[in-house]
N, C-alpha and C positions, 0 to 999 in steps of 0.2 A: 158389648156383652162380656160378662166376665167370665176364664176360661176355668170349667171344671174339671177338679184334680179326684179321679176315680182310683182309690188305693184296693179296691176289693172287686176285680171285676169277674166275673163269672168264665172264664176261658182255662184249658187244662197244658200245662206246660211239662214237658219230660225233662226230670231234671238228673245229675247223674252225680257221682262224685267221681272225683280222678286222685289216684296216691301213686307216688311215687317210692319206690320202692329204698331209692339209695341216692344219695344226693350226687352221685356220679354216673347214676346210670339213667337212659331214660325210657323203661321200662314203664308202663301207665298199663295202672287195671283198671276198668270201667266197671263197678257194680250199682246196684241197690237195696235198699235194706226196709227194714218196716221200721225199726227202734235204733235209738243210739247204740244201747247194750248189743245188738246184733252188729252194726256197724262196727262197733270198737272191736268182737271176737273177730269179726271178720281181719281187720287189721295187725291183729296178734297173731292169727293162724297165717297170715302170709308176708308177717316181718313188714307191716310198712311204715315206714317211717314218717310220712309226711301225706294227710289227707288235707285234698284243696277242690273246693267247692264251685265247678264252673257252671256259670248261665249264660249258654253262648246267644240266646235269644234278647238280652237283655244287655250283655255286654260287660260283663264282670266275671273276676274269679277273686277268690279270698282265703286263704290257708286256712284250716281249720284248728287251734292250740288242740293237744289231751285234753286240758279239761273244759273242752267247751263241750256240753249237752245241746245236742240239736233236738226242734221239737217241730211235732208236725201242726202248721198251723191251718191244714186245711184250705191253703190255697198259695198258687205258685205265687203271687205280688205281696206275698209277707214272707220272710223266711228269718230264721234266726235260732238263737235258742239261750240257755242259761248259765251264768256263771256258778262257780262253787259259792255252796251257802254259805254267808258269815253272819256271826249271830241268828242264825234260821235263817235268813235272810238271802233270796237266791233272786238275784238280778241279772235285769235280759238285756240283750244288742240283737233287735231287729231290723233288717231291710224290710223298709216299703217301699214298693214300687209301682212307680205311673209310668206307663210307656208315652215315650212322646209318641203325640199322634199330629203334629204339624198345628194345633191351635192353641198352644201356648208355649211361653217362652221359661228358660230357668229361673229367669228374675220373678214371673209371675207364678211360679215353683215354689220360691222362697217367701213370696210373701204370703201363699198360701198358709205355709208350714210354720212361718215366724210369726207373720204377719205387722200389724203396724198398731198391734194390743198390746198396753202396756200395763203395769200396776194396777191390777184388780179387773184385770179385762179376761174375758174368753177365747180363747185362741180360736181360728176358723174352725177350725176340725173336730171339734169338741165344745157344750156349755156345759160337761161335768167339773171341768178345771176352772183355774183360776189364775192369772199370770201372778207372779209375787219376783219378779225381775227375766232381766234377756240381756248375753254381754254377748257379745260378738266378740271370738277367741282367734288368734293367729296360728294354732295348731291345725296340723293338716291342709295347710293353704296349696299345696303341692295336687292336691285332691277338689277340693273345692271350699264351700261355707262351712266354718263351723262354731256353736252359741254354743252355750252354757245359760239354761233353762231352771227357773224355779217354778214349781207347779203345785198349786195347792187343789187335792180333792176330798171332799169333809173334813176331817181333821187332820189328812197325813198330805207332810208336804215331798214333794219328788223331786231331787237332782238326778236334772237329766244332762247329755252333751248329745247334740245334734250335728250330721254329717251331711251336708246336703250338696249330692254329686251328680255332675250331668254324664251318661254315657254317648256311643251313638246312637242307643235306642231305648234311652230311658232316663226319668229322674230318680235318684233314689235320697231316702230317708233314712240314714242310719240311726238309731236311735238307742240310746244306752243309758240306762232307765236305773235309779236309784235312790236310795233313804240317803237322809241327812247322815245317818251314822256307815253307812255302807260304800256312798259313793269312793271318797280316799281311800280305801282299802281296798278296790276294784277298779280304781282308775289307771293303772297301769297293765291292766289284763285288757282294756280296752286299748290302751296305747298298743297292745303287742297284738291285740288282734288287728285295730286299724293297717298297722304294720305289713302285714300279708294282705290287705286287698291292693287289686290294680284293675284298674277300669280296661277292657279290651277294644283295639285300637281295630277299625275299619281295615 
């Protein structure tokens, strides 16, 4: 039986942000916010230097850059949000997230999300797209898999790079979503965000 990957499951997780106030001190506020713009006054009004994103249910935490826009997506197993817009153009780095539930493995994770579709194939998770290539990259091997994705949906085609990481209570899908013209111009705002996650350790 082949094992299903549930990225949207209906359960409600508390999730928090943690900043640190000074890189010498270790001082943590714990709040929440409704909007970014609330989040970022809040950070201004109390000097904090550095906001980082923990989900200790899941097992990650990940620095948050100034200019990342978080966005609510209405459920704790997606999380992420948007880069500065270039030519209009505002691109996103989401986690999705499956909790391991003991009946499937990371490999059978990745072939979900990769899969073994190629050239003009449908990827599992989707028959809006279309595959138009898949390279398997040496970046972030320290973390886990990561591709470099061409994705065509009606006319517009999407460079993506895919993070695919196991925690101990979870697989996740980084996904960092971009136009032909946008992706190099943003691919190092992804490298600096990658930079700040660290998977957390049992």
């Amino acid at each position: 039986m082949k094992p299903a990957f549930s990225l949207f499951p209906l359960l409600f997780l508390a999730i928090c942000i943690n900043a640190q106030v000074s890189p010498d001190s270790a001082q943590i506020h714990r709040d929440s916010f409704a909007t970014t713009d609330e989040l970022r006054a809040k950070q201004a009004e109390k000097d904090i230097e550095q906001l980082t994103y923990i989900d200790s249910t899941f097992r990650f935490k990940v620095a948050i850059p100034d200019w990342f826009h978080l966005i609510d997506t209405g459920t704790p197993y997606i999380w992420g949000g948007t880069l500065p817009a270039v030519d209009s153009i505002e691109n996103a780095i989401v986690f999705k997230i499956s909790p391991q539930d003991g009946q499937a493995t990371f490999g059978e994770f990745t072939d979900f999300v990769i899969g073994k579709w190629g050239f003009g194939g449908h990827p599992n998770w989707s028959d809006n797209f279309v595959c138009m290539g898949i390279k398997e990259l040496e970046e972030f091997a320290g973390l886990g898999k990561s591709y470099k994705v061409y994705l065509m949906n009606g006319a517009l085609l999407y460079h993506c790079q895919y993070v695919l990481i196991e925690t101990p209570a979870a697989f996740l899908w980084v996904d960092f979503t971009a136009t032909q013209t946008t992706f190099e111009a943003n691919k190092g705002k992804f490298d600096e965000f990658m930079g700040g996650f660290e998977v957390m350790k049992e």
